[in-house]
BARODREN-823131 format. One record per atom (N, C-alpha, C): x, y, z. Coordinates in steps of 0.02 Angstrom, whole numbers, padded with zeros to 5 digits, always signed. Each point is the difference from the previous one (the first is absolute). Layout:
XYZ...
! end
This chain:
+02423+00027+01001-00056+00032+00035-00048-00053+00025-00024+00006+00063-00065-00058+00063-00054+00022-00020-00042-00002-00017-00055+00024+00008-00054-00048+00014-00023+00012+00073-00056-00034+00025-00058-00011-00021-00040-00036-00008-00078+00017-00018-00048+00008+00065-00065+00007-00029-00038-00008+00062+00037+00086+00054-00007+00051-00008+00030+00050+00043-00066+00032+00021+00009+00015+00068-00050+00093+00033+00046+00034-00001-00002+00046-00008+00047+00081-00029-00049+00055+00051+00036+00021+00036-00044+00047+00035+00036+00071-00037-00042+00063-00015+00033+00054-00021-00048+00069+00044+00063+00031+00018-00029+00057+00043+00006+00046-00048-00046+00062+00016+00001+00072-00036-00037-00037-00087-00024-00035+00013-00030-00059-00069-00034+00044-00066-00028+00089+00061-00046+00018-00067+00037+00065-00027+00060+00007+00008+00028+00067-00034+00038-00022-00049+00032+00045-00048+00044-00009-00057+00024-00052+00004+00048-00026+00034+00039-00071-00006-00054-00044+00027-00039+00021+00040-00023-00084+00044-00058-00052-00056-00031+00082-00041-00049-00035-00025+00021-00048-00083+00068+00013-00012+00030-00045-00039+00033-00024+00016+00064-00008+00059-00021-00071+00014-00048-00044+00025-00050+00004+00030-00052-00043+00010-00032-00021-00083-00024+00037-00008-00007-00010-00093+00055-00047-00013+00038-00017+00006+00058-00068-00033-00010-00037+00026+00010+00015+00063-00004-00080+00063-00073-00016-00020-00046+00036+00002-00077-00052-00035-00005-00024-00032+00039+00026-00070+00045-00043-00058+00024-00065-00003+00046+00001+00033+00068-00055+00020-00049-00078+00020+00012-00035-00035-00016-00073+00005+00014-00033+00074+00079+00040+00019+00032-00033+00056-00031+00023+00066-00058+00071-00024-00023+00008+00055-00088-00022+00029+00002-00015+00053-00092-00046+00010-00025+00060+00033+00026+00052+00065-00045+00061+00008+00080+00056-00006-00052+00043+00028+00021+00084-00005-00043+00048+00059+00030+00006+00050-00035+00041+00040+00047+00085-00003-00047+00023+00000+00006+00063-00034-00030+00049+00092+00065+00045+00014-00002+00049+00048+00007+00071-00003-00047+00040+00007-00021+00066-00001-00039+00029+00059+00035+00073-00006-00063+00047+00050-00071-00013-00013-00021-00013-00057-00073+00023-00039-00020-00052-00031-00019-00069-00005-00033-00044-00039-00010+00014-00062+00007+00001-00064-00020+00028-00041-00056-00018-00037-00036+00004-00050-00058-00021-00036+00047-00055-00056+00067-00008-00033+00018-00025-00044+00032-00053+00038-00041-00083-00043-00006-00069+00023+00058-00039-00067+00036+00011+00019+00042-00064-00038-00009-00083+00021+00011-00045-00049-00013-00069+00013+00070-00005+00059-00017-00042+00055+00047-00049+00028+00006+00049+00075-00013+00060-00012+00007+00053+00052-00051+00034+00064+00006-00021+00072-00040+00039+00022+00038+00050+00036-00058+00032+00030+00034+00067+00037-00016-00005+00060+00065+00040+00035-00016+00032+00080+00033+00065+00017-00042+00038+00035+00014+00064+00013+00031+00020+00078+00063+00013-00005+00064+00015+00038+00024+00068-00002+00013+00014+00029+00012+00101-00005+00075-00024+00050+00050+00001-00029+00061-00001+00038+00023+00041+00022-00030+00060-00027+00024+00089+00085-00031-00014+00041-00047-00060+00028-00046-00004+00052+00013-00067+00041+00037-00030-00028-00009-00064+00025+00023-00002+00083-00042-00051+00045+00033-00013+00068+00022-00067+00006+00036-00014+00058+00033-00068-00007-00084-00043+00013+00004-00054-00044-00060-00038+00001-00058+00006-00043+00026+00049-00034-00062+00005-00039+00007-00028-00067+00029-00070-00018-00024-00043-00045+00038-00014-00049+00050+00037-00020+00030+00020-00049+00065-00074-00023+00015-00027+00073+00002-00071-00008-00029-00064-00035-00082+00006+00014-00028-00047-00007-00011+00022-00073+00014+00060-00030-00006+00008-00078+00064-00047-00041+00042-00009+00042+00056-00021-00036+00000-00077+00027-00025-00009+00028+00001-00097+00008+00006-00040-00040+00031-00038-00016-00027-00031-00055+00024+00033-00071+00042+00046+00001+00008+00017-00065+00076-00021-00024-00002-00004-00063+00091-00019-00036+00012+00055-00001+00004+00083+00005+00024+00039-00022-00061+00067+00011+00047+00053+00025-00017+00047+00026+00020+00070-00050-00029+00035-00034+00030+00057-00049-00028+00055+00025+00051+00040+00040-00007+00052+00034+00013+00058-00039-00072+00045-00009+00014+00051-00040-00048+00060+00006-00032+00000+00057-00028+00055+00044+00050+00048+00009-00005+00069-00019+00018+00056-00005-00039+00053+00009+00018+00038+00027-00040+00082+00028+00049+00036-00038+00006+00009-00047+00023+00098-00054-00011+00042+00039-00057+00015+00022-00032+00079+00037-00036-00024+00053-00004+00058+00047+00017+00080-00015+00080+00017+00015-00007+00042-00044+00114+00004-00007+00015+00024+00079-00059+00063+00018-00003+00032+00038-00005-00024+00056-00026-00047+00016-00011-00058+00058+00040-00053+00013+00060+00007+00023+00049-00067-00028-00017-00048+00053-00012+00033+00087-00020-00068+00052-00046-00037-00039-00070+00032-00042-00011-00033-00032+00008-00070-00043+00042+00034-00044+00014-00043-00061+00068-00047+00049+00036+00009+00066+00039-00037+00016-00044-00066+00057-00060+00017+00013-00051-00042+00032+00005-00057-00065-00038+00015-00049-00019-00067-00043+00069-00021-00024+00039+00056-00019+00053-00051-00035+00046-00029+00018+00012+00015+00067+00045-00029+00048-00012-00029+00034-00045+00012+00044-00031-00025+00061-00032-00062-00021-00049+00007-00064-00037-00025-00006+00038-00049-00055+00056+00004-00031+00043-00044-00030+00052-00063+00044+00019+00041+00042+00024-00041+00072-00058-00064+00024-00066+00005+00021-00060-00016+00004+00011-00064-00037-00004+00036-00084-00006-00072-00039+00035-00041-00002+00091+00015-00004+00052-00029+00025-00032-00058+00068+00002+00032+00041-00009-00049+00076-00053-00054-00027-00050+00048-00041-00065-00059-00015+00028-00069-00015+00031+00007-00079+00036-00032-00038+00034-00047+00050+00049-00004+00036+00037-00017+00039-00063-00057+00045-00031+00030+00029-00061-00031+00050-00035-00061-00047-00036+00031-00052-00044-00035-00030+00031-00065-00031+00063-00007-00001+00054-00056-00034-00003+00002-00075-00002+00077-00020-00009-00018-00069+00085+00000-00039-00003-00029-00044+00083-00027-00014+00026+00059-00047-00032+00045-00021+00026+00059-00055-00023+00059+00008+00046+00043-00011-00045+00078-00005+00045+00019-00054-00040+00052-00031-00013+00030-00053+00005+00068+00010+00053+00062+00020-00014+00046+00021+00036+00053-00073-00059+00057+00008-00011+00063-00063+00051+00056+00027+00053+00000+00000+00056+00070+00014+00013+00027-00051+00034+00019-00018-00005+00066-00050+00079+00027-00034+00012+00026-00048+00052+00022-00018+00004+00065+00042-00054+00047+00025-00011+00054+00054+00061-00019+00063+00010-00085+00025+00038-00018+00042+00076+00007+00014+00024+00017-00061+00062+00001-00018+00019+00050+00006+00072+00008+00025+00033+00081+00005+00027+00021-00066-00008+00068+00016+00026+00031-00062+00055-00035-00046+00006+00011-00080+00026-00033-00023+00036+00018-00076+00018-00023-00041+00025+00012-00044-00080+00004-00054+00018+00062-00052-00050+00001-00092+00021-00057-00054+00086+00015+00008+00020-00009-00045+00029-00088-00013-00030-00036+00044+00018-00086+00006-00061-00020+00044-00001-00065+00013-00053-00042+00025+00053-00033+00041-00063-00008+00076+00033-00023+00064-00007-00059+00003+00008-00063+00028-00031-00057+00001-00040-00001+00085-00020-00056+00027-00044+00022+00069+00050-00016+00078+00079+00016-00036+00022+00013+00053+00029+00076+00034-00039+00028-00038+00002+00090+00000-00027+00010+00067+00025+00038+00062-00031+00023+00050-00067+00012+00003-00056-00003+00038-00065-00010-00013-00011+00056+00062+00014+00049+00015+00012+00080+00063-00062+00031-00014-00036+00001-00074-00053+00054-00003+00032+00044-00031-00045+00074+00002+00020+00080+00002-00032+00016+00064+00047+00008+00076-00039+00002+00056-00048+00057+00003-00021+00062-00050-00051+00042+00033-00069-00016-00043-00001-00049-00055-00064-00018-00030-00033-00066+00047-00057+00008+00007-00020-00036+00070-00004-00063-00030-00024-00013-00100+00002-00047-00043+00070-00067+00015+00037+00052-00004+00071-00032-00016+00022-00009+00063-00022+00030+00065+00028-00013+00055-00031-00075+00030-00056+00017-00026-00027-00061+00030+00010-00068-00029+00001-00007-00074+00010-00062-00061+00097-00014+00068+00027+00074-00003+00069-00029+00038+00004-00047+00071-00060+00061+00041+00013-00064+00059-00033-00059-00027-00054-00041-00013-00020-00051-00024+00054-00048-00037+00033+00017-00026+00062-00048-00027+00028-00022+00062+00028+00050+00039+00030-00008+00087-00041-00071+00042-00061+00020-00003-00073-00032+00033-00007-00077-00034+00046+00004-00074-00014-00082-00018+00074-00021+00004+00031+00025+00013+00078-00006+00025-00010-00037+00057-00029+00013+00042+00000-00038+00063-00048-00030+00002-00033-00013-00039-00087-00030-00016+00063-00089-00015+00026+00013-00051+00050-00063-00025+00054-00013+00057+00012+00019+00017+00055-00018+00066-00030-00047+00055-00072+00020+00017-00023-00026+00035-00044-00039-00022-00033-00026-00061-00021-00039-00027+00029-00028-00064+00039-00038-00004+00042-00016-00040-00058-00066-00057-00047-00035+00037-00042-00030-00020-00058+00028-00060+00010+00054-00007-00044+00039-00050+00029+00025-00055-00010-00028-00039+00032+00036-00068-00023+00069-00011+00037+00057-00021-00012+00032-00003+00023+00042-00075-00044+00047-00042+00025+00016-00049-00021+00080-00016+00050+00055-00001-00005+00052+00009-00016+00042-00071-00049-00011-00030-00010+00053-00068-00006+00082+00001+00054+00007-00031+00003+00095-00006+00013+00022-00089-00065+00035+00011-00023+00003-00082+00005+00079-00006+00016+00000-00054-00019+00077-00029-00065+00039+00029-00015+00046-00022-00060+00034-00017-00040-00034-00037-00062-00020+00013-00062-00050-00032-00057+00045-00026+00009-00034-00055-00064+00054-00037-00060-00058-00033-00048+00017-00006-00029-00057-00040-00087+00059-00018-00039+00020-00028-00029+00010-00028-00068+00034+00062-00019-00080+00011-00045+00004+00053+00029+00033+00060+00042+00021+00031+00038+00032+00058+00002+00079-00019-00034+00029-00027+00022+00053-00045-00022+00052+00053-00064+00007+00016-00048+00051+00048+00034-00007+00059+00015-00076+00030+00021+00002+00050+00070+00033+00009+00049+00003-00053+00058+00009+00035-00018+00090-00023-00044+00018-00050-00001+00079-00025-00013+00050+00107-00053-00059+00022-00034+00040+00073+00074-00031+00060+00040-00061-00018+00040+00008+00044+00059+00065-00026+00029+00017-00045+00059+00027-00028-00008+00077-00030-00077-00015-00029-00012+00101-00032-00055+00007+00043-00027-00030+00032-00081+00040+00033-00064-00023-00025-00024+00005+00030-00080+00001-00029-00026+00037-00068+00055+00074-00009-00038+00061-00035+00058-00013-00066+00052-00057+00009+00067+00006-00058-00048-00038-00058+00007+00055-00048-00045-00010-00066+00032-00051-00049-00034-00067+00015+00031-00072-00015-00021+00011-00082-00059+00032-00021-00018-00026-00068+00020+00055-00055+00052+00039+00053+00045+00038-00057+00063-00021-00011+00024-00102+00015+00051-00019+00017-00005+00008-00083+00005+00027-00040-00001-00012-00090+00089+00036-00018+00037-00046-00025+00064+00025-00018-00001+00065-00051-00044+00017-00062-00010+00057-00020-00001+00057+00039-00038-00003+00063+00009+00042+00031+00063+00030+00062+00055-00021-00016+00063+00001+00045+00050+00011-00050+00030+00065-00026+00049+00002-00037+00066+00006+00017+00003+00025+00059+00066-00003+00045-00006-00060+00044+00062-00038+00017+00015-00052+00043+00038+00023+00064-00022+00012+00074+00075+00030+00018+00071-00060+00006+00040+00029-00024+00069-00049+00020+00018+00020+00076-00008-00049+00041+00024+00025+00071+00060-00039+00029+00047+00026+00026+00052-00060-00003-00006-00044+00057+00029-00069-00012-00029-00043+00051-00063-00030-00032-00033+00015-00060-00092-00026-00020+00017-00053-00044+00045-00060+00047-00008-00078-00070-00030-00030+00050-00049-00037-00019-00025-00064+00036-00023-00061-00033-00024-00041+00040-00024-00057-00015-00081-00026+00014-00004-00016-00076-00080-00015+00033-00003-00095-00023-00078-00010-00003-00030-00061-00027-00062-00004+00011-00027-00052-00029-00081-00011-00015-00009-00034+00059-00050+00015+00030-00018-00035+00068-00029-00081-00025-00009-00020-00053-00029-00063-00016+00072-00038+00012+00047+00043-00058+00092-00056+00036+00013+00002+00064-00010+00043+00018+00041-00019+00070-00056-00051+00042-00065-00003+00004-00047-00044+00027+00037-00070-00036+00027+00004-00054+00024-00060-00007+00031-00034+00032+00065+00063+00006+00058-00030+00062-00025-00019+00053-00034+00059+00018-00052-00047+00067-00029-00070-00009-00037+00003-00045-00019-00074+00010+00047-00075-00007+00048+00019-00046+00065-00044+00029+00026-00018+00037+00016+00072+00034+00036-00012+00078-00054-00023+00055-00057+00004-00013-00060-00037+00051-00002-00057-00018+00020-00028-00054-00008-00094-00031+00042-00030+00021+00055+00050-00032+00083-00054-00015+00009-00003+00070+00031-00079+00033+00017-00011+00056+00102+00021+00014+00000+00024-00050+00084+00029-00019+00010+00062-00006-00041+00016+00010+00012+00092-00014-00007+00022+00080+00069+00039-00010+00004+00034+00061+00056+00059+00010-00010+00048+00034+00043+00041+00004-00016+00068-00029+00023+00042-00040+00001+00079-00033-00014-00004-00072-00049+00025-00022-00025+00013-00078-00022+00078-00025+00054+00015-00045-00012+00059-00026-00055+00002-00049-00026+00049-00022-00061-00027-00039-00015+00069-00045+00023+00002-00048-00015+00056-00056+00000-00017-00059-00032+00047-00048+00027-00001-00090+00028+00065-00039+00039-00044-00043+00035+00068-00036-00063+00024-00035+00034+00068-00038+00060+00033+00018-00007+00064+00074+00057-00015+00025-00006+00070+00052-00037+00054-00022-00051+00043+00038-00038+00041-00036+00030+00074+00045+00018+00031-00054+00037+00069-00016-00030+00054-00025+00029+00089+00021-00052+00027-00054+00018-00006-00068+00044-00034-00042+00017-00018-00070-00084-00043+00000+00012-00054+00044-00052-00058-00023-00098+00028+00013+00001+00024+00061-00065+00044-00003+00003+00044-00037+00041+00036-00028+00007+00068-00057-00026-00033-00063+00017-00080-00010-00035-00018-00060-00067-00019+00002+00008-00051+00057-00101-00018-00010-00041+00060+00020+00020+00053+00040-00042+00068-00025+00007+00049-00042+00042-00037-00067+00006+00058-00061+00016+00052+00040+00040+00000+00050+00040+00081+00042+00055+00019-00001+00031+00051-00013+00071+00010-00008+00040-00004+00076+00042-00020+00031+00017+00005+00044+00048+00063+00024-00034+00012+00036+00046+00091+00034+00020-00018+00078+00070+00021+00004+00019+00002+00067-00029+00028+00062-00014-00035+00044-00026+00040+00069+00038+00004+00055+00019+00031+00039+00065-00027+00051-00067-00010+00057+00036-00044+00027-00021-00050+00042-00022+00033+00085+00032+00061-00021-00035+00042+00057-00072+00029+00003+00016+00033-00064-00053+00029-00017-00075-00048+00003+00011-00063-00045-00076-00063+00008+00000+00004+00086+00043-00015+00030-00016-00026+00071-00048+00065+00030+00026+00058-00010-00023+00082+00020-00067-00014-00013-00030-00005-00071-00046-00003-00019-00060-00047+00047+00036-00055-00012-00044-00056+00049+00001+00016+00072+00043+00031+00050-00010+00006+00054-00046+00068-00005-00014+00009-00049-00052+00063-00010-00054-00033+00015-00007-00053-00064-00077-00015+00003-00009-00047+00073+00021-00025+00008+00009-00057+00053-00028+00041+00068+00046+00063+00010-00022+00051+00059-00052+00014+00002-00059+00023-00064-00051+00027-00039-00056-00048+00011+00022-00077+00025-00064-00055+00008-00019-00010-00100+00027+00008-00040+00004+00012-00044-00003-00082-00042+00067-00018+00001+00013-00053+00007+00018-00068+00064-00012-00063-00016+00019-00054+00075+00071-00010+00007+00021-00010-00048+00101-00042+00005+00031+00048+00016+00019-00003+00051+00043+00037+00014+00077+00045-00034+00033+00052+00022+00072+00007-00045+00035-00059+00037-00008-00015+00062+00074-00066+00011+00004-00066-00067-00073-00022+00013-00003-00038-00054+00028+00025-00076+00010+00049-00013+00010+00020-00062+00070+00003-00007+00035+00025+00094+00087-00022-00001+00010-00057-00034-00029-00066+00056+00016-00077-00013-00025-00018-00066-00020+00024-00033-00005-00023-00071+00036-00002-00047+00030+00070+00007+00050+00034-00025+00075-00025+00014+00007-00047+00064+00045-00039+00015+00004-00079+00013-00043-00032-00036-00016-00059-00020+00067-00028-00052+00019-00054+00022+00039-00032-00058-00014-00030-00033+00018-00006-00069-00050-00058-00043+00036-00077+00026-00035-00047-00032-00015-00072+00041+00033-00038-00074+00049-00039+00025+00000-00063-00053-00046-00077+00024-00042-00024-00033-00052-00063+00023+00040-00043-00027+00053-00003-00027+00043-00093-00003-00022-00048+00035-00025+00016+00086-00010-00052+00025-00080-00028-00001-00047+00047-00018-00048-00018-00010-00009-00038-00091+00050+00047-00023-00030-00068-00062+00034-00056+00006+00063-00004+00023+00040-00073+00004-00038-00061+00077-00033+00051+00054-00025-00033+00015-00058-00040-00007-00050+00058+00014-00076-00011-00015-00021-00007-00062+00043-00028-00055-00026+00014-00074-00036+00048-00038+00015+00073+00059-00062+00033-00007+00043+00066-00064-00044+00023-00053+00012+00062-00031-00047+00045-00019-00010+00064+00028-00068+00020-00043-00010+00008-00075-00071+00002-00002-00012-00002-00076-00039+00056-00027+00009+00052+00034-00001+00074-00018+00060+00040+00031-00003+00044-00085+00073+00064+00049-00031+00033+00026+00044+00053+00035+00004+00055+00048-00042+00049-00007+00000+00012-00065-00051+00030-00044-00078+00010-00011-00011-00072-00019-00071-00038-00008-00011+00013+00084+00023-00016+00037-00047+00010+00069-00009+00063+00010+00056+00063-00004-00054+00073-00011-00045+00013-00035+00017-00037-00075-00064+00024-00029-00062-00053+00022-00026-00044+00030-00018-00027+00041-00042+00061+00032+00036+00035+00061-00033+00025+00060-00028+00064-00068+00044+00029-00025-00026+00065-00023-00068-00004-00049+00012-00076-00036-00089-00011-00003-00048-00003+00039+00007-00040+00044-00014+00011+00076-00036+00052+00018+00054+00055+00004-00011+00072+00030-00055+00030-00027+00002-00010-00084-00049+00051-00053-00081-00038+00014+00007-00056+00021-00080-00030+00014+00006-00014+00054+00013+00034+00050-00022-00008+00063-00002-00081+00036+00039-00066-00028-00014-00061-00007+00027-00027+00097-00037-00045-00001-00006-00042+00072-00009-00073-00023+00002-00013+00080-00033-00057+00001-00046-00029+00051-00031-00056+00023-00050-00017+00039+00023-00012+00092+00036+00053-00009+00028-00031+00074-00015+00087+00046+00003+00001+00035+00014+00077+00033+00055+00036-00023+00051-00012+00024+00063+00022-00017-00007+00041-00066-00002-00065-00033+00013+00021-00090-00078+00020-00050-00062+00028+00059-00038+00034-00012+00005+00066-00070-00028-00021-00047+00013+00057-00077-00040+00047+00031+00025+00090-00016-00018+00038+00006+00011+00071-00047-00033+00027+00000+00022+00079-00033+00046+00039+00037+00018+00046-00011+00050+00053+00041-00072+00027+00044+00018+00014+00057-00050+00024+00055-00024-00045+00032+00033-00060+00000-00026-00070+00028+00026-00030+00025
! end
């Protein structure tokens, strides 16, 4: 493993769940001298080594600067994301496409020698429960979740991003589901609503689990995977596809235990029925597509991330729900907009 000293690390989307830990490391890291940190919203929370600039990438026009942010930098960690509104997808396909393309060209312009781009296990086509894929598994999406459609074209978008810039290293991290404590409010108002009653996340109170078939996934602590990130932004050798999760696969056996719940079968019609209930109702934000592609997610083998990047997390699958679901019961945040702590109604 290279590792440079003396680095600028530019990181977009800097103040949500992932951005604001990795920036938190890279301020850390010895090898790094700054950290410019990119968001819609400036935030009030000042880490050492880091300043800020405020970029809204559903807006951007050609010229408006987004170059001269990246001048001068060793490494670019692209991780601006729009979740919502589900309902709005030109929307959410403005920033995350449009405005991902954008950073691509930036990157390219500004001569910076690495990018660092945040895709998703969401990217991947449907897949097998019962084995782990490695990251040469088709990367198609579920084409009617606008999530997964879009994490899909974007793989496409750095497909030819590398063809035509062969001079840029490039390293593609696709991580589980990220949970980490402080992200708790935020993901409760992206995923249950404003009104989803976070501080009754208490496992006593859930005695049934539903078993839905298709419900194994993969999660991790958003602090590991900022790790991987910050590797693949150092190491001058890292490049290419990184899966990024921790055991164990979480099942209703495995949520049936950390909520003391018995697990009871649900057929898989019926949950979806339900949710395109509430979903119709303005009820809930996530949509039922999203709840397809979830349901058809393959689990991930990371061989290549620990044999490459030395990287392993150091919490299970586990510890990061119970993580958010503490989270949930205190309303917990942090100093950025995004990850703003709130009560239910907030």
């Amino acid at each position: 493993m290279m590792v440079m000293s003396g680095k600028r690390i530019v990181v977009t989307g800097a103040t949500g769940n992932v951005g604001t830990s990795v920036v938190r490391q890279l301020a850390e890291s010895p090898e790094v001298d700054s950290v410019v940190g990119i968001a819609r919203r400036v935030p009030d929370w000042s880490p050492p080594k880091t300043e800020w600039r405020a970029v809204d990438l559903g807006d951007l026009k050609e010229g408006d600067g987004l170059v001269e942010h990246f001048r001068g930098a060793d490494a670019v960690v692209h991780l601006a994301w729009r979740f919502m509104p589900a309902r709005d997808p030109a929307l959410t396909w403005r920033v995350n496409v449009l405005g991902g393309v954008r950073v691509f060209d930036a990157v390219a312009e500004a001569g910076v020698p690495a990018l660092v781009y945040s895709s998703s296990v969401g990217a991947y086509s449907p897949g097998p429960k019962d084995r782990a894929v490695d990251e040469s598994w088709p990367t198609h999406g579920w084409p009617e979740a606008a999530y997964t459609r879009e994490k899909a074209y974007m793989e496409r978008a750095l497909d030819s991003f590398e063809q035509r810039h062969p001079e840029v290293r490039v390293a593609r991290m696709r991580p589980a589901f990220l949970f980490k404590e402080e992200s708790a409010s935020e993901q409760r108002r992206l995923f249950g609503g404003r009104f989803a009653p976070g501080q009754l996340a208490r496992p006593e109170l859930l005695p049934l689990f539903p078993d839905i078939p298709g419900l194994r996934v993969q999660t991790l602590h958003t602090d590991d995977a900022a790790r991987a990130f910050r590797i693949a932004a150092l190491d001058d050798d890292a490049r290419g596809a990184f899966n990024l999760a921790a055991d164990p696969p979480l099942d209703a056996q495995v949520l049936g235990e950390l909520f003391h719940a018995r697990a009871v079968p649900l057929p898989r019609v019926a949950a979806r029925s339900a949710l395109a209930a509430a979903y119709g109702l303005h009820l809930v934000p996530a949509s039922p597509q999203l709840f397809d592609a979830v349901l058809r997610l393959p689990l991930m083998d990371c061989a290549r991330a620990h044999e490459v990047l030395g990287w392993r997390p150091e919490r299970t699958s586990v510890e990061a729900v119970e993580e958010l679901l503490r989270g949930l019961r205190a309303g917990a945040g942090a100093d950025t907009p995004p990850l703003a702590g709130s009560a239910v109604g907030a």
